[in-house]
N, C-alpha and C positions, 0 to 999 in steps of 0.2 A: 369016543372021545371022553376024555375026564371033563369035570368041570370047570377046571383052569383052562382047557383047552378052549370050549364052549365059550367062557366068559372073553378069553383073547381074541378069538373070533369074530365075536360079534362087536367088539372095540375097532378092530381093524375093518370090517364092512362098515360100522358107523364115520367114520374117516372116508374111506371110499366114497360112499356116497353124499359126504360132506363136499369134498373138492371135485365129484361131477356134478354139486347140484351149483358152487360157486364159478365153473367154469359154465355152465349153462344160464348164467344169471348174465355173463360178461358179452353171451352171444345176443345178435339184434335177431330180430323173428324170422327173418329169411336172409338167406346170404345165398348172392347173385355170383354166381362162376358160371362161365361156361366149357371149363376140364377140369377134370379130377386134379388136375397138377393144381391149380386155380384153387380149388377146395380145399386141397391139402396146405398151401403153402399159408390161407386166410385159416386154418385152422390151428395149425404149428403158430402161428402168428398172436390167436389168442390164448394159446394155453402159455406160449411167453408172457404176455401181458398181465397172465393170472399169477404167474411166479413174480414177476417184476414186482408187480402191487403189493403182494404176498409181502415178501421178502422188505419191500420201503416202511412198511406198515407194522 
């Protein structure tokens, strides 16, 4: 990789791991489902929540 490449790289991990560490801020410490559909749909659920806020803000 050249250096531009190196430097865009790690710009875009820093962003990555910016919006999974904001969407893990928004989760409560345990979340109670009893199906994957359950977990899935409470999980789609707040990464809308983290766009929503995102986006009003």
């Amino acid at each position: 990789d050249t250096l531009e490449q190196k430097i865009e790289k790690l710009k875009m991990r820093k962003r990555v791991e910016t919006t999974i560490s904001d969407i893990k801020k928004l989760f409560p410490r345990t979340i109670h489902t009893v199906t994957l559909d359950g977990f899935l749909i409470k999980l789609t659920l707040f990464v809308f929540g983290l766009q929503l806020s995102k986006s009003i803000n």
